[in-house]
MIDOSE-1310 file (N, C-alpha, C; in nm, 2 decimals, decimal comma, always signed):
residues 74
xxxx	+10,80/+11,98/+11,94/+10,88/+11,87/+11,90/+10,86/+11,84/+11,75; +10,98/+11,83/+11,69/+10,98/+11,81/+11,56/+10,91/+11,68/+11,53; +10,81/+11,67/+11,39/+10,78/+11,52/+11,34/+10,84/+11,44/+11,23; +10,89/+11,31/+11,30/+10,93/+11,25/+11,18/+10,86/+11,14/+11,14
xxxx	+10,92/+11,08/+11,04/+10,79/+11,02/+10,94/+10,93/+10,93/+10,90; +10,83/+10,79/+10,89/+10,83/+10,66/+10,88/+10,78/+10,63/+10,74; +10,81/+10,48/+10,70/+10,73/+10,43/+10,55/+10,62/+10,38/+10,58; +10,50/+10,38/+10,53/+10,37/+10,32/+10,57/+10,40/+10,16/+10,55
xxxx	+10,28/+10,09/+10,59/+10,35/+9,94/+10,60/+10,27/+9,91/+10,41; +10,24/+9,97/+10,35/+10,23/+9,93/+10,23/+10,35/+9,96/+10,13; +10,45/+10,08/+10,22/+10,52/+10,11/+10,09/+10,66/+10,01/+10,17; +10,64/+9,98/+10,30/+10,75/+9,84/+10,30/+10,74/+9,71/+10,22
xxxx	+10,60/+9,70/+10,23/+10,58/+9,61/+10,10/+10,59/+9,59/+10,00; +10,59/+9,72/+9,92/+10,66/+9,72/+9,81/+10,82/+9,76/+9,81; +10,87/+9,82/+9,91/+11,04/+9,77/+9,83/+11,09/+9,63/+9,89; +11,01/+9,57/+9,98/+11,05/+9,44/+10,06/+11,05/+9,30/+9,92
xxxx	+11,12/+9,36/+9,78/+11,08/+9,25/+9,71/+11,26/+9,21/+9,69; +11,26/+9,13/+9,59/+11,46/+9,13/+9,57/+11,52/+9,23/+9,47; +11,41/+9,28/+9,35/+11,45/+9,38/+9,30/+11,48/+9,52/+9,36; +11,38/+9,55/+9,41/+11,34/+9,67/+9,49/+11,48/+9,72/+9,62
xxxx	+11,48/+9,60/+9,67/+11,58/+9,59/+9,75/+11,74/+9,56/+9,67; +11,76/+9,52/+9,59/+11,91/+9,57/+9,50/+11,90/+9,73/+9,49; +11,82/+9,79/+9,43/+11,81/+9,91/+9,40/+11,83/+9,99/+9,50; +11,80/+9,94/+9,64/+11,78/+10,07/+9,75/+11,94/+10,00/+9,79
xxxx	+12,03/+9,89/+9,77/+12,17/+9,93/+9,86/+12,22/+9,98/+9,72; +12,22/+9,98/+9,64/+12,25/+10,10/+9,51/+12,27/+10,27/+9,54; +12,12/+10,25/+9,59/+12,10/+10,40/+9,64/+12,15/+10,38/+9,77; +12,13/+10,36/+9,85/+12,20/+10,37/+9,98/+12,33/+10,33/+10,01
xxxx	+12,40/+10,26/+9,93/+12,57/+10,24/+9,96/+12,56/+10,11/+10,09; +12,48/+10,05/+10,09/+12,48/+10,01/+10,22/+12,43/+9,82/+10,16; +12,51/+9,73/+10,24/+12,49/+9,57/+10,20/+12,33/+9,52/+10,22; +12,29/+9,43/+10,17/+12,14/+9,38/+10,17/+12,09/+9,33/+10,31
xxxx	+12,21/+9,26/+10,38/+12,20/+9,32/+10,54/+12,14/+9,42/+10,61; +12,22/+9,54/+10,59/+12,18/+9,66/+10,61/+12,04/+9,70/+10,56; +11,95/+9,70/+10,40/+11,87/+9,71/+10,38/+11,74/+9,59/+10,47; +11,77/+9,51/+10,49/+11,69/+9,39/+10,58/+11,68/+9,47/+10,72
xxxx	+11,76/+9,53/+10,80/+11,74/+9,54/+10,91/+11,65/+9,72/+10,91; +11,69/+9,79/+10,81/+11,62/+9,92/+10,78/+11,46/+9,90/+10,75; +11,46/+9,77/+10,65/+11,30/+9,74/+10,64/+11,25/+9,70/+10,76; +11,32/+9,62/+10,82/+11,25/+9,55/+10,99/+11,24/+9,63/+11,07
xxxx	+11,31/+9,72/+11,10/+11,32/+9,87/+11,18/+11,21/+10,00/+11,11; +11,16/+9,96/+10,98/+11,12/+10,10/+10,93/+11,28/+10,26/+10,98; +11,38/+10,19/+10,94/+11,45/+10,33/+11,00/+11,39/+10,42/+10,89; +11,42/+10,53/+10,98/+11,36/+10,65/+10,88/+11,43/+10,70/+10,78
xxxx	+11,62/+10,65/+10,77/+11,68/+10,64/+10,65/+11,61/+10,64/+10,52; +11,51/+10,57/+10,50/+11,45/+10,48/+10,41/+11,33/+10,60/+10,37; +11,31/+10,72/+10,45/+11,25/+10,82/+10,42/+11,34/+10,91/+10,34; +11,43/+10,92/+10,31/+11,54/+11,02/+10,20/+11,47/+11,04/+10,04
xxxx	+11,44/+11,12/+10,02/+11,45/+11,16/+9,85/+11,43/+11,03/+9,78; +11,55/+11,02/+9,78/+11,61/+10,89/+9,64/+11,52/+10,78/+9,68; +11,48/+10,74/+9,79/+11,39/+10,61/+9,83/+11,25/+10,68/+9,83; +11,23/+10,75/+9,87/+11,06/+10,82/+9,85/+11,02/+10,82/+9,67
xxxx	+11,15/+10,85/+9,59/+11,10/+10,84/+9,44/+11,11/+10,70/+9,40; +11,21/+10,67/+9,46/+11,15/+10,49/+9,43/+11,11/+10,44/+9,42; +11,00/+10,47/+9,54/+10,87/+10,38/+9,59/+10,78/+10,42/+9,50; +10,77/+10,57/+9,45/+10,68/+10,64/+9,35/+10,71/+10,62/+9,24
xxxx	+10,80/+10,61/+9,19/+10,82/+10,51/+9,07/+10,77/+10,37/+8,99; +10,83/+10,30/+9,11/+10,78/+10,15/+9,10/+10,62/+10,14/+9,16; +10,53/+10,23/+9,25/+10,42/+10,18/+9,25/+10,29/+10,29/+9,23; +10,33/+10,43/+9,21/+10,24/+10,51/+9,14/+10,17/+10,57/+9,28
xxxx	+10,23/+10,51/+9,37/+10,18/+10,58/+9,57/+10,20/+10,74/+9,60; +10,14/+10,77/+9,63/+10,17/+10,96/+9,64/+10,24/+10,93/+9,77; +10,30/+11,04/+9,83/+10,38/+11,09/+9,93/+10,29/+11,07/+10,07; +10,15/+11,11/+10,06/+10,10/+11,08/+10,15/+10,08/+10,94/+10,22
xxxx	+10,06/+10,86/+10,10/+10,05/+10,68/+10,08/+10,19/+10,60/+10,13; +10,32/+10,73/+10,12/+10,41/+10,63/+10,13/+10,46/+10,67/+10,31; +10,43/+10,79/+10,34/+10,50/+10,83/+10,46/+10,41/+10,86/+10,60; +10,42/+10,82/+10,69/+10,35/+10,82/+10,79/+10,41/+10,87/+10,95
xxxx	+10,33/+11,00/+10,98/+10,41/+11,02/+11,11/+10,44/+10,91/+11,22; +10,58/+10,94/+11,23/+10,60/+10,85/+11,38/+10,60/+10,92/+11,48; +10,50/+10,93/+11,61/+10,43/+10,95/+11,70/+10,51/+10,91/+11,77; +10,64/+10,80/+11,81/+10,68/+10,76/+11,93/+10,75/+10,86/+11,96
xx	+10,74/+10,92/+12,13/+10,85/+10,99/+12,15/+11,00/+10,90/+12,17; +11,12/+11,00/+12,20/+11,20/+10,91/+12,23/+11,29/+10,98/+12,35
């Protein structure tokens, strides 16, 4: 079974701010709505490229720091 990977709950904390979150429906095309319910959910959306450099930009977190396997089956 393939693994997928989640944002750790420190790197929700750092885009859960109001800048951070302008920036990701920028990058995501998607209303601040949308971004509220992807933070609340951890969707894995929020695992893509453009949002993994973001997080590494704005907080100096390595890849390991930011991404975390999700274990639930489904």
């Amino acid at each position: 079974m393939p693994v997928s990977y989640q944002l750790s709950d420190e790197a929700l904390k750092i885009i859960n701010t109001p800048r951070i979150r302008r920036e990701l429906m920028d990058i995501l095309e998607v209303t601040e709505f949308t971004i509220a319910r992807y933070i609340q959910k951890n969707n894995p959306i929020l695992t893509l490229y453009a949002v993994i450099e973001l997080i590494t930009k704005e907080s100096g977190l390595t890849i390991d720091q930011i991404l975390k396997a999700n274990n639930t089956s489904e």
